[in-house]
C-alpha positions, 0 to 999 in steps of 0.5 A, a space after each residue: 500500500 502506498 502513503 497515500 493510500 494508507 492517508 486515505 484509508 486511515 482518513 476514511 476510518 477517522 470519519 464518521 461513516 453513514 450505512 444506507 441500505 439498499 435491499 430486498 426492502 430498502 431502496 427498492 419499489 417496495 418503499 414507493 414515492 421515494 427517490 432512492 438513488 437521489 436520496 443516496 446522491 444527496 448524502 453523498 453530496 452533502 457529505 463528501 470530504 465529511 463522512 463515508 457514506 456506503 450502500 449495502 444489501 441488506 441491514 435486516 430489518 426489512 420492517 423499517 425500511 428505508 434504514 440507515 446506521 451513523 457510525 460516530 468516527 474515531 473521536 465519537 467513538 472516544 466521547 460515548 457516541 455508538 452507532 445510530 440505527 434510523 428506520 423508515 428514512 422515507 423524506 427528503 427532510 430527514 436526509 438533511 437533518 441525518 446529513 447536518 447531524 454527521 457534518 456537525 460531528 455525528 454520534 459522540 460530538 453533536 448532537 442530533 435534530 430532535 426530530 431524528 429521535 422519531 427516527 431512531 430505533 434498537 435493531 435485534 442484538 444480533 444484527 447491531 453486532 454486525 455493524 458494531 
C-alpha cells in the first residue's frame, strides 16, 4: 500500500461513516414515492470530504425500511457516541437533518435534530453486532 493510500484509508476510518441500505426492502419499489438513488446522491453530496457514506444489501430489518446506521468516527467513538440505527428514512427532510447531524460531528460530538429521535430505533442484538 502506498502513503497515500494508507492517508486515505486511515482518513476514511477517522470519519464518521453513514450505512444506507439498499435491499430486498430498502431502496427498492417496495418503499414507493421515494427517490432512492437521489436520496443516496444527496448524502453523498452533502457529505463528501465529511463522512463515508456506503450502500449495502441488506441491514435486516426489512420492517423499517428505508434504514440507515451513523457510525460516530474515531473521536465519537472516544466521547460515548455508538452507532445510530434510523428506520423508515422515507423524506427528503430527514436526509438533511441525518446529513447536518454527521457534518456537525455525528454520534459522540453533536448532537442530533430532535426530530431524528422519531427516527431512531434498537435493531435485534444480533444484527447491531454486525455493524458494531
Amino acid at each position: 500500500m502506498s502513503r497515500r493510500e494508507g492517508r486515505k484509508k486511515e482518513s476514511a476510518a477517522a470519519r464518521c461513516t453513514v450505512t444506507v441500505c439498499r435491499g430486498c426492502c430498502c431502496g427498492t419499489p417496495k418503499v414507493p414515492g421515494v427517490d432512492h438513488a437521489a436520496q443516496l446522491v444527496r448524502l453523498r453530496t452533502a457529505l463528501d470530504g465529511v463522512a463515508t457514506v456506503r450502500p449495502t444489501t441488506c441491514l435486516d430489518a426489512c420492517e423499517q425500511a428505508n434504514v440507515m446506521v451513523v457510525q460516530p468516527s474515531a473521536e465519537g467513538r472516544r466521547a460515548g457516541g455508538r452507532p445510530v440505527w434510523l428506520a423508515l428514512v422515507n423524506d427528503a427532510d430527514a436526509v438533511a437533518d441525518i446529513a447536518t447531524w454527521v457534518a456537525d460531528g455525528g454520534p459522540g460530538l453533536a448532537d442530533p435534530p430532535g426530530v431524528l429521535d422519531l427516527y431512531e430505533f434498537q435493531p435485534s442484538r444480533r444484527i447491531r453486532e454486525a455493524l458494531d
